[in-house]
C-alpha positions as a LaTeX table, in Angstrom:
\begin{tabular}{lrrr}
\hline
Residue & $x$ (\AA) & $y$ (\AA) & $z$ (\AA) \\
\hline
Unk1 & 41.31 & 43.60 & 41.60 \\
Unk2 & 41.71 & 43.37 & 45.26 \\
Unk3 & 38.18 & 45.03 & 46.02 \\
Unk4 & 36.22 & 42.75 & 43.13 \\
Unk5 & 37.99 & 39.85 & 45.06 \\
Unk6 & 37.38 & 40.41 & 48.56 \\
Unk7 & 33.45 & 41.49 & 47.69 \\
Unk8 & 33.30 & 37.86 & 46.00 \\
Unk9 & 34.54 & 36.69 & 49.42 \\
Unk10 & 31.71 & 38.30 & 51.28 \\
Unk11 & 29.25 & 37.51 & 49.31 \\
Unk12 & 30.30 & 33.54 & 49.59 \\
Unk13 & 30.12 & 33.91 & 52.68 \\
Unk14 & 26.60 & 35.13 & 52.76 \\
Unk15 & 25.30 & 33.04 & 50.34 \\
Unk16 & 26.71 & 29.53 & 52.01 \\
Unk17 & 25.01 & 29.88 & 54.85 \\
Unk18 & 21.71 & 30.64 & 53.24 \\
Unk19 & 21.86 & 27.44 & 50.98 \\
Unk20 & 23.08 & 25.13 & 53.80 \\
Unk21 & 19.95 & 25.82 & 56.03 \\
Unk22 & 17.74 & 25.91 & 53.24 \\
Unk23 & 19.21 & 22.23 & 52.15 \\
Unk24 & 19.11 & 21.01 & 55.61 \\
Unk25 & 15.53 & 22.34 & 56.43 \\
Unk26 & 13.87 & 18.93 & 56.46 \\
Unk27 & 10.39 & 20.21 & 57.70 \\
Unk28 & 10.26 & 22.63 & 55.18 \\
Unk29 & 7.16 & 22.92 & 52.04 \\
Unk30 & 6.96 & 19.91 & 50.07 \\
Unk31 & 9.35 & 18.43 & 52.43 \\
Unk32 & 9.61 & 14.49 & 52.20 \\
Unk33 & 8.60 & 13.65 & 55.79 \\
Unk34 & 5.36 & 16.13 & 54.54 \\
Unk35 & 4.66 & 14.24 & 51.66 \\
Unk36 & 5.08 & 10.90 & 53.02 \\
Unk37 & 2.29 & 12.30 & 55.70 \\
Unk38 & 0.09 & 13.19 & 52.99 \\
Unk39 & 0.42 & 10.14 & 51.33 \\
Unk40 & $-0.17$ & 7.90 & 54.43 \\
Unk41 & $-3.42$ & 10.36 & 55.08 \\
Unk42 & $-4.78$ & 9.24 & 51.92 \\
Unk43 & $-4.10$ & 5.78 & 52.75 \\
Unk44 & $-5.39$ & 5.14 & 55.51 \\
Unk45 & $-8.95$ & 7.46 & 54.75 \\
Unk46 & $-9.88$ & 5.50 & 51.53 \\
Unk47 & $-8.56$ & 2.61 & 52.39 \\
Unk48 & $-6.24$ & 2.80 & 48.70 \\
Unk49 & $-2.68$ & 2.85 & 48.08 \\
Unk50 & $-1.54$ & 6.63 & 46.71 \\
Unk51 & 1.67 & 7.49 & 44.96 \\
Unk52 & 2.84 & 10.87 & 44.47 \\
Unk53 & 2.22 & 12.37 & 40.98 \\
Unk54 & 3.88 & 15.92 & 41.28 \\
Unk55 & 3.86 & 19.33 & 42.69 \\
Unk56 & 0.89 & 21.00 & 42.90 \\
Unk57 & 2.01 & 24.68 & 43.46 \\
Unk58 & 1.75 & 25.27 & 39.16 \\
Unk59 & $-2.16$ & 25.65 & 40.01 \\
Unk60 & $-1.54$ & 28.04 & 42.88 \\
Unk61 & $-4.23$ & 31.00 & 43.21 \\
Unk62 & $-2.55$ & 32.34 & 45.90 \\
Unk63 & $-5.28$ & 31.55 & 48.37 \\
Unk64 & $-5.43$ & 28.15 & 49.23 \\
Unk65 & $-2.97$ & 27.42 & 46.49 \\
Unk66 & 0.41 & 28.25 & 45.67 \\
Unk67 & 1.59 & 29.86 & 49.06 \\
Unk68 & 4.88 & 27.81 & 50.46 \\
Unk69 & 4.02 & 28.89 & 53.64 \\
Unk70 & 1.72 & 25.47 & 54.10 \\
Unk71 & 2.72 & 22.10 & 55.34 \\
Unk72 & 1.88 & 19.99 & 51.76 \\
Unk73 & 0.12 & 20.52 & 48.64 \\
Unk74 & 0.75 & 17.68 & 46.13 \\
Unk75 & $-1.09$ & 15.76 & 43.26 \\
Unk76 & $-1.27$ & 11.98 & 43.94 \\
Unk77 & $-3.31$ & 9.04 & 42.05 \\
Unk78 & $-4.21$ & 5.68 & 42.60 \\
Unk79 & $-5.33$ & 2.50 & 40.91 \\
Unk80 & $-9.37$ & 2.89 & 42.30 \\
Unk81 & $-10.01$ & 6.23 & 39.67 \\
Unk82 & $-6.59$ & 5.65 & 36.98 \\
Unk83 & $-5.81$ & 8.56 & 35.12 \\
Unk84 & $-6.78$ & 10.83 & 37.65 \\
Unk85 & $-4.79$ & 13.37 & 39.65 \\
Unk86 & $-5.71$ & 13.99 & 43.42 \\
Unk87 & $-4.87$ & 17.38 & 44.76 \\
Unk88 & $-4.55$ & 16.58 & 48.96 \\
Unk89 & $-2.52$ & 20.05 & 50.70 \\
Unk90 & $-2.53$ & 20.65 & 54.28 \\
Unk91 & $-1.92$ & 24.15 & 56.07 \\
Unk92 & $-0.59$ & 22.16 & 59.22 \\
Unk93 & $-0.07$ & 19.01 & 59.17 \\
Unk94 & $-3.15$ & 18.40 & 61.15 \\
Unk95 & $-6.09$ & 18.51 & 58.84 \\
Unk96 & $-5.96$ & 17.54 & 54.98 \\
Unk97 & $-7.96$ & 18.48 & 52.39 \\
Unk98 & $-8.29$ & 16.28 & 49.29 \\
Unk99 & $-10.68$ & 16.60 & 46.05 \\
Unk100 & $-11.17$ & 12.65 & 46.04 \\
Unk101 & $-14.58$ & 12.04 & 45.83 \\
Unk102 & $-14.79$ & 14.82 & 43.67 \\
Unk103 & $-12.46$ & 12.89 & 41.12 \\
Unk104 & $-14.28$ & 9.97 & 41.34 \\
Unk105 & $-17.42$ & 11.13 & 40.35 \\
Unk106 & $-16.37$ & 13.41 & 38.26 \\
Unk107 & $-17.09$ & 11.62 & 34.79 \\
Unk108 & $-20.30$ & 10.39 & 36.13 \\
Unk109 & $-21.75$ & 14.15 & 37.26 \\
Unk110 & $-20.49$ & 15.16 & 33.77 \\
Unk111 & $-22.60$ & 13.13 & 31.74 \\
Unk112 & $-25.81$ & 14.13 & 33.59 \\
Unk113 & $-24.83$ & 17.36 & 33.41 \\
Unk114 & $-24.62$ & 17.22 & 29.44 \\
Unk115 & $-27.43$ & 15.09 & 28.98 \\
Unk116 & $-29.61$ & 17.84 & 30.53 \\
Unk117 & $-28.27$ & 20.58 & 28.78 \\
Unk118 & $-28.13$ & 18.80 & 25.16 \\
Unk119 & $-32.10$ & 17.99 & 25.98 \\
Unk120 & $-32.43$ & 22.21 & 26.27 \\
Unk121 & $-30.27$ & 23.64 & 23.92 \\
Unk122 & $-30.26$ & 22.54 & 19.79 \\
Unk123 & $-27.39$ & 23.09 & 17.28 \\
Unk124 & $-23.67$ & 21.64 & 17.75 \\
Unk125 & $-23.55$ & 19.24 & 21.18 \\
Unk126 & $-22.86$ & 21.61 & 23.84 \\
Unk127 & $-19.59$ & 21.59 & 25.54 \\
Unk128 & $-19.62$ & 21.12 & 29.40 \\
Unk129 & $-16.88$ & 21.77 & 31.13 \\
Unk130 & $-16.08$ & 21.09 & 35.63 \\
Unk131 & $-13.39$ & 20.68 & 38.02 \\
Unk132 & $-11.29$ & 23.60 & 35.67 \\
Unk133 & $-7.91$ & 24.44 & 37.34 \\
Unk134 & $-9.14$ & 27.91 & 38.33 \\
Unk135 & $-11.87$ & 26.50 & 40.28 \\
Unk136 & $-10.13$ & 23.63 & 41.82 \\
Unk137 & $-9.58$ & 24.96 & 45.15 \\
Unk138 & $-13.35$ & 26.20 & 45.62 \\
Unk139 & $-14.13$ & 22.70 & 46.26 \\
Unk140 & $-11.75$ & 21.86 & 48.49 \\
Unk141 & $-11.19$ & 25.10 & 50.91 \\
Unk142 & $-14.57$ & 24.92 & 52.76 \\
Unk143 & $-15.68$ & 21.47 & 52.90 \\
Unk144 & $-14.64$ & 17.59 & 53.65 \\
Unk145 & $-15.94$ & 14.92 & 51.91 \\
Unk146 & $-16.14$ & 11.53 & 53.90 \\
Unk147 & $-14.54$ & 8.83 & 52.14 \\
Unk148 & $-18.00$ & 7.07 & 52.14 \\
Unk149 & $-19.62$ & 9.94 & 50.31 \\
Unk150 & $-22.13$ & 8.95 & 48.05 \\
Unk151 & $-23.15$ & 10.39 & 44.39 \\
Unk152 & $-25.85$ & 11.93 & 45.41 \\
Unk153 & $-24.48$ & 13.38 & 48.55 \\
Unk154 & $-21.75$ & 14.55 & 46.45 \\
Unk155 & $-24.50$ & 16.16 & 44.15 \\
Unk156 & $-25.95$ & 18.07 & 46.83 \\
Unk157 & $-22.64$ & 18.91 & 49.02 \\
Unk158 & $-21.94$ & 21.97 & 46.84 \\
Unk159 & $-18.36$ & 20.71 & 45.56 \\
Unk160 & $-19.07$ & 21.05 & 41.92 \\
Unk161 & $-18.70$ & 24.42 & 42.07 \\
Unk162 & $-18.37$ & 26.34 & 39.11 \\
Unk163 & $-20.14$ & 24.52 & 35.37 \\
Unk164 & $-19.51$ & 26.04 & 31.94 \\
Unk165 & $-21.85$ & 25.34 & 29.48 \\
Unk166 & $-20.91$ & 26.77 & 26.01 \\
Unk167 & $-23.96$ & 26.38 & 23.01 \\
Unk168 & $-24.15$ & 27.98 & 19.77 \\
Unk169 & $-28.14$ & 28.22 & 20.07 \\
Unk170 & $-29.35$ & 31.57 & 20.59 \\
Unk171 & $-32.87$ & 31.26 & 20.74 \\
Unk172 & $-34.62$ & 31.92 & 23.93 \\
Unk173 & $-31.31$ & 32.29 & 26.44 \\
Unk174 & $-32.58$ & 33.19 & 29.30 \\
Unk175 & $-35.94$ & 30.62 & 29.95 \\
Unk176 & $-33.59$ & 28.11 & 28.55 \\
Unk177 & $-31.18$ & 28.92 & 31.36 \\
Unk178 & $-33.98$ & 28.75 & 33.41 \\
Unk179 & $-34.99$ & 25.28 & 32.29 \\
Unk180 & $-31.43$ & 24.30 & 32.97 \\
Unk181 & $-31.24$ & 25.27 & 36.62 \\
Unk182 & $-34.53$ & 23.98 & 37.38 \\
Unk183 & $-33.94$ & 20.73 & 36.30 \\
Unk184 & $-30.52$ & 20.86 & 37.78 \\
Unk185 & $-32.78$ & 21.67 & 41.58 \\
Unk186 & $-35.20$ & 18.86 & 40.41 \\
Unk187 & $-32.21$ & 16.60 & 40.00 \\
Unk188 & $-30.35$ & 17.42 & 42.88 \\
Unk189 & $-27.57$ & 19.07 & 41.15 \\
Unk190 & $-25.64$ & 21.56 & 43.41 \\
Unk191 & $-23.89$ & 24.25 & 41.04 \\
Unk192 & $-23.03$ & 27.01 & 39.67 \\
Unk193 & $-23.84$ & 27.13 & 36.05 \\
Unk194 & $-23.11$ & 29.16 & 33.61 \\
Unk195 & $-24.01$ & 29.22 & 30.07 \\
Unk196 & $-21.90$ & 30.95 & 27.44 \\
Unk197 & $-23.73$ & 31.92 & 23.87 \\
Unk198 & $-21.45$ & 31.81 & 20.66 \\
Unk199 & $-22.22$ & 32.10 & 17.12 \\
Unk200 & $-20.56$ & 28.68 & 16.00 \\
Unk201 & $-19.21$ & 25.72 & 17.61 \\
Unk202 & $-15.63$ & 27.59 & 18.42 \\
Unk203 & $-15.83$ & 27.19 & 21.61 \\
Unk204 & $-14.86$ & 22.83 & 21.43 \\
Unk205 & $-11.33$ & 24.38 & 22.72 \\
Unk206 & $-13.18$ & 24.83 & 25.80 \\
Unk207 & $-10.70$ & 22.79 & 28.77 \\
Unk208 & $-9.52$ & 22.72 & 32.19 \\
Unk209 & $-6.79$ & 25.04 & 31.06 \\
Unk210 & $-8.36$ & 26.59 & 28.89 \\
Unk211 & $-11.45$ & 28.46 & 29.75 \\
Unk212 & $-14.81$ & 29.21 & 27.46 \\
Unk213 & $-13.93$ & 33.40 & 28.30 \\
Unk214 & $-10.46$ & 32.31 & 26.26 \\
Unk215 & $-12.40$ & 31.86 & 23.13 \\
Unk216 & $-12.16$ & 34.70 & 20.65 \\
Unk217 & $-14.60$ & 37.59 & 22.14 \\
Unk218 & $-16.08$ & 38.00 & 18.66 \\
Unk219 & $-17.46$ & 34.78 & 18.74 \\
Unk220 & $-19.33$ & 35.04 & 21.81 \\
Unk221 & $-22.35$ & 36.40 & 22.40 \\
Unk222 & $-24.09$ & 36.75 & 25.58 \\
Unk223 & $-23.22$ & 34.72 & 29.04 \\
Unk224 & $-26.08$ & 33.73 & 31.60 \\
Unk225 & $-25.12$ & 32.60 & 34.96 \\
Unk226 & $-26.50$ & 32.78 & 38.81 \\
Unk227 & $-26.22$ & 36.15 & 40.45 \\
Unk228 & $-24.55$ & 35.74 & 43.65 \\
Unk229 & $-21.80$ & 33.22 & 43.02 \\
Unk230 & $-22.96$ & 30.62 & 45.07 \\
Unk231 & $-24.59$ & 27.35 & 44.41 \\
Unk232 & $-28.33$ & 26.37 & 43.21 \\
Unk233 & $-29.16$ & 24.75 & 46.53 \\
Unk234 & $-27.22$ & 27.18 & 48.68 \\
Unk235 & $-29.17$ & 29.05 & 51.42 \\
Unk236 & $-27.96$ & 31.87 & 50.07 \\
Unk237 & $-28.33$ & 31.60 & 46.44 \\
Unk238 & $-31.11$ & 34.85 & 46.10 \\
Unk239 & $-33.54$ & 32.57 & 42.95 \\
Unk240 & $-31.73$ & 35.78 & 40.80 \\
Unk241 & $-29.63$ & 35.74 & 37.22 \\
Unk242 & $-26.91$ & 37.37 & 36.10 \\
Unk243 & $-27.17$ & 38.13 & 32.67 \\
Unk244 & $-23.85$ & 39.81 & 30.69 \\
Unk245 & $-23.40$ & 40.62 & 27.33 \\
Unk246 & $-21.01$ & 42.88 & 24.82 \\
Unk247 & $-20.50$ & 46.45 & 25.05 \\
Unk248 & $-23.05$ & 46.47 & 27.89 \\
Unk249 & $-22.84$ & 46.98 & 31.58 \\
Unk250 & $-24.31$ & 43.14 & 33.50 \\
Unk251 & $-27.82$ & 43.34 & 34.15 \\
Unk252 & $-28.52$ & 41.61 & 37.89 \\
Unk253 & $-32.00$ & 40.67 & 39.45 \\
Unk254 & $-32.93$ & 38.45 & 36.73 \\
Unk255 & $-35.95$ & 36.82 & 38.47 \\
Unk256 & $-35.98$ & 32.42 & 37.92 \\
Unk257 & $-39.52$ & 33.45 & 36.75 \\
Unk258 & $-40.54$ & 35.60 & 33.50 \\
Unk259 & $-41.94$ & 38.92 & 35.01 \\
Unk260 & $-45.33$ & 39.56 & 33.64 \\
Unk261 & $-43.93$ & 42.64 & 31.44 \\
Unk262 & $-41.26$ & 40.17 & 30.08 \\
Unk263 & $-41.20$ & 39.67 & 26.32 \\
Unk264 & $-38.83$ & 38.01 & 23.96 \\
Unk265 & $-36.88$ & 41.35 & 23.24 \\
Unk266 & $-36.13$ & 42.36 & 27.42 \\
Unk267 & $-32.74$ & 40.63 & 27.05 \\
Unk268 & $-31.92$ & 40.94 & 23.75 \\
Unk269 & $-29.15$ & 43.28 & 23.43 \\
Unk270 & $-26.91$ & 41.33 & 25.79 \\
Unk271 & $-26.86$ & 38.64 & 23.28 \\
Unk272 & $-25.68$ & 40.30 & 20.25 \\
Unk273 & $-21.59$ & 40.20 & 18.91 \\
Unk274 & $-19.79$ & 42.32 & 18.87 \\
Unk275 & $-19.88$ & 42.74 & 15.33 \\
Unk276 & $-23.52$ & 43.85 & 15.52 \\
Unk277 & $-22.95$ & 45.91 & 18.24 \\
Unk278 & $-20.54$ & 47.99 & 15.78 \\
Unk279 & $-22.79$ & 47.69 & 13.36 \\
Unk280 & $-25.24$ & 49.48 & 14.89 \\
Unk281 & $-23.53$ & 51.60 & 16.38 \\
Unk282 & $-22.01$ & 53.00 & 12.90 \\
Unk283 & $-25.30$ & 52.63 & 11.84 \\
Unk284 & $-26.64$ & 54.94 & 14.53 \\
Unk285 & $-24.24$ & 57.63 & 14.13 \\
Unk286 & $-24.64$ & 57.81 & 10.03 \\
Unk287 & $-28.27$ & 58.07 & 10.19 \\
Unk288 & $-27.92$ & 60.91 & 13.06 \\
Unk289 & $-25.66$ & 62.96 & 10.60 \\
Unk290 & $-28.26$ & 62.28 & 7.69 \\
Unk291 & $-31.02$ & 63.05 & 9.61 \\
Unk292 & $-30.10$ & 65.91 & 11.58 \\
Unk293 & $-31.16$ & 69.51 & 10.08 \\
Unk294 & $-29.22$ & 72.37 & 9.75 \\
Unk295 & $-31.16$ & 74.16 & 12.15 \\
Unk296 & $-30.46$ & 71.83 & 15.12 \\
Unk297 & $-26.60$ & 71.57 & 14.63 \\
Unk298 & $-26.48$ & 74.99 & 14.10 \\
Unk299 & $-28.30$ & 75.04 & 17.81 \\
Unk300 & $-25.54$ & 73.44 & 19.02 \\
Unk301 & $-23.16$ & 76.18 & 17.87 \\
Unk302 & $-25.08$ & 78.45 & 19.68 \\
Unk303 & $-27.64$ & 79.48 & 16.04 \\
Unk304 & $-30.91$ & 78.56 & 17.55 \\
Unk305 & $-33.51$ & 80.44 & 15.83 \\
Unk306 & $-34.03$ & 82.78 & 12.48 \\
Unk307 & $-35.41$ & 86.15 & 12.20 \\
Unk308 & $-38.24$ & 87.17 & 9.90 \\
Unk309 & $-36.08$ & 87.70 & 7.11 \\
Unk310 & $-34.55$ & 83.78 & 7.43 \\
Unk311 & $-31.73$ & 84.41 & 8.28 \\
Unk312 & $-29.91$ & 82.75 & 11.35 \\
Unk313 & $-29.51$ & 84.80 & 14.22 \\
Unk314 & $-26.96$ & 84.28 & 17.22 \\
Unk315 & $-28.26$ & 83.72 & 20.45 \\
Unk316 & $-24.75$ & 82.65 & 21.81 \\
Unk317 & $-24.60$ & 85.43 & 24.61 \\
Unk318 & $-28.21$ & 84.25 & 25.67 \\
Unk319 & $-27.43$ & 80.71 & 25.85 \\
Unk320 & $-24.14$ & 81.48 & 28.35 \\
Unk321 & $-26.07$ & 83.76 & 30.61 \\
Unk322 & $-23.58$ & 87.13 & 29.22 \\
Unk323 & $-25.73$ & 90.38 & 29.72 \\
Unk324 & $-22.78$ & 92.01 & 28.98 \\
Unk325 & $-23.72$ & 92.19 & 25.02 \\
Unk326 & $-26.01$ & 95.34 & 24.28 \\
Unk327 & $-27.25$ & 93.44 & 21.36 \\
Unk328 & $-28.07$ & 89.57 & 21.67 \\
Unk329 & $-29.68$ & 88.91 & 18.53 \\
Unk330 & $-27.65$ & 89.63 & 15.51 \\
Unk331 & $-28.51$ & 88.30 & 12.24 \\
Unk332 & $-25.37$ & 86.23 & 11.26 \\
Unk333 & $-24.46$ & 87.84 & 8.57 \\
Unk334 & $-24.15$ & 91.21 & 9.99 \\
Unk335 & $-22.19$ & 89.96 & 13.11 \\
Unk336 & $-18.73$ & 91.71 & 13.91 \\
Unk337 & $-15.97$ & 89.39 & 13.05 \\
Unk338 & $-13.04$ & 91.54 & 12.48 \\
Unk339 & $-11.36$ & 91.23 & 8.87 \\
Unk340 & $-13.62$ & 87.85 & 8.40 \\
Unk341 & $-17.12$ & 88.20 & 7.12 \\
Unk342 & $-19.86$ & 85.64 & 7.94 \\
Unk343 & $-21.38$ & 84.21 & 4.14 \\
Unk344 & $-24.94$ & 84.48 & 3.80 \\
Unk345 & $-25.51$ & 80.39 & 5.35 \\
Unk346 & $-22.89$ & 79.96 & 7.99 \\
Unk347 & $-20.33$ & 76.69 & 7.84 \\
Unk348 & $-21.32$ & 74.28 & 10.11 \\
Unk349 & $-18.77$ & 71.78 & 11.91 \\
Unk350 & $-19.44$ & 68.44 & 14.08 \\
Unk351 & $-17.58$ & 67.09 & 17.14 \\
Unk352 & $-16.73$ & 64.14 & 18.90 \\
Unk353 & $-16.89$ & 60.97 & 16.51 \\
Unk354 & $-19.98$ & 62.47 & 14.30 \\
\hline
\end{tabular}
């Protein structure tokens, strides 16, 4: 009793400490003299008054996000865009980022954005989704937006980032995806897009939290996006698609332009479900078995030829290289098995999933 007491002692005394410092560590993440900073950053840039709306470590991605080693990272909002959280975070204190602008125009760039792709694609209205919590800190990490930014320098500055597009129409995928980014260039329209096929409208639980590759996998069919992951305008987007499908590795180097050998059935199978791809795939194997003669599965088991009598004849020693055997073509019904005798047509067994 003595022991269990004094080990409680030590570990008070341990722990204390510990909590004091941590409680008394005003300069600490999140601290209040860090989010008053923040706060008076946003201030005095947009010329708006900002209250704090929470913690914003919950959409940490452990690269800009999420790490306590920064100064801040906090959601605010204000009256100029209501209903709108602001993520502004700072590494040191001396530079903030803040997704602002991006906020602001946010309902504005979504529109166009649908517009154009409900002009391309038919069946239900597509659903278009931006700003998603995954990609939130793309489009704050390597750029600053001036607080004078306008729409169409937001357009063009690259801090969309990552589109989803999900459609139910599966006719003509990729040029339609090709219409889409063309007329997103034409327009201005800085992006990433990607377009995600299903076979019905499932995919209207498409949200921020909630991405379209969350919907069930049976219902897709087929995504089309930009090889690269950059941005349309980009100096380093390659004018290449990245086409991906089920139950088949990604095909990349998708010219913007049909190549002259191009036909409606190039792309095909990476727009199938995966129900057809089982299918066929059952399909396949049950016509192999129907169609495959004796004589070539019995090739497999080392029978690959008859002598002039018909009967099969093993060529088994052959077929390994073994020049050990001072015979090498037995009929099969004379071979030696022991107390087992071969029957006039030999049994014949398949492998693997056959």
């Amino acid at each position: 009793m003595k022991k269990k007491h004094g080990l409680m002692i030590v570990l008070g005394a341990l722990i204390l400490p510990a909590l004091l410092c941590s409680c008394g560590n005003r300069d600490g993440y999140n601290s209040k003299k860090h989010v008053e900073a923040a706060i008076k950053h946003m201030d005095e840039k947009y010329g708006a008054k900002f209250t704090l709306s929470g913690d914003n470590t919950q959409l940490g991605s452990g690269n800009v996000f999420g790490r306590h080693s920064e100064y801040v990272n906090i959601l605010v909002s204000c009256d100029e865009i209501p209903g709108k959280d602001i993520v502004v975070f700072s590494n040191d204190g001396e530079k903030f980022f803040d997704d602002y602008i991006c906020m602001k125009f946010e309902d504005q760039v979504h529109q166009d954005i649908l517009d154009i792709a409900e002009d391309i694609y038919f069946g239900d209205e597509p659903v278009v989704m931006i700003f998603s919590d995954n990609s939130r800190n793309t489009r704050m990490s390597d750029r600053e937006l001036a607080a004078d930014t306008t729409y169409e320098e937001f357009l063009r500055s690259g801090a969309i980032g990552w589109v989803e597009i999900c459609v139910d129409d599966r006719s003509d995928q990729v040029n339609k995806f090709r219409t889409l980014a063309k007329t997103m260039i034409e327009k201005g329209i800085n992006c990433e897009p990607t377009v995600y096929h299903f076979v019905d409208n499932s995919y209207t639980a498409v949200n921020k939290r909630n991405p379209a590759q969350s919907i069930d996998f049976r219902k897709g069919c087929g995504q089309i996006r930009l090889d690269g992951f950059v941005p349309l305008l980009d100096e380093e987007f390659n004018g290449k698609l990245m086409i991906s499908g089920d139950m088949i590795d990604s095909v990349h180097d998708v010219p913007m332009e049909p190549a002259p050998d191009e036909t409606a059935d190039t792309y095909a199978a990476y727009f199938k479900t995966r129900d057809q791809n089982e299918s066929e795939a059952s399909e396949s194997r049950r016509a192999f078995l129907e169609d495959t003669s004796l004589e070539s599965v019995a090739e497999w088991h080392g029978f690959n030829n008859y002598d002039d009598n018909g009967s099969l004849i093993d060529s088994s020693a052959d077929s390994y290289g073994d020049d050990s055997h001072e015979e090498t073509h037995k009929p099969v019904d004379s071979i030696d098995m022991g107390d087992i005798s071969m029957p006039d047509v030999p049994k014949i067994t398949t492998f693997g999933d056959f």
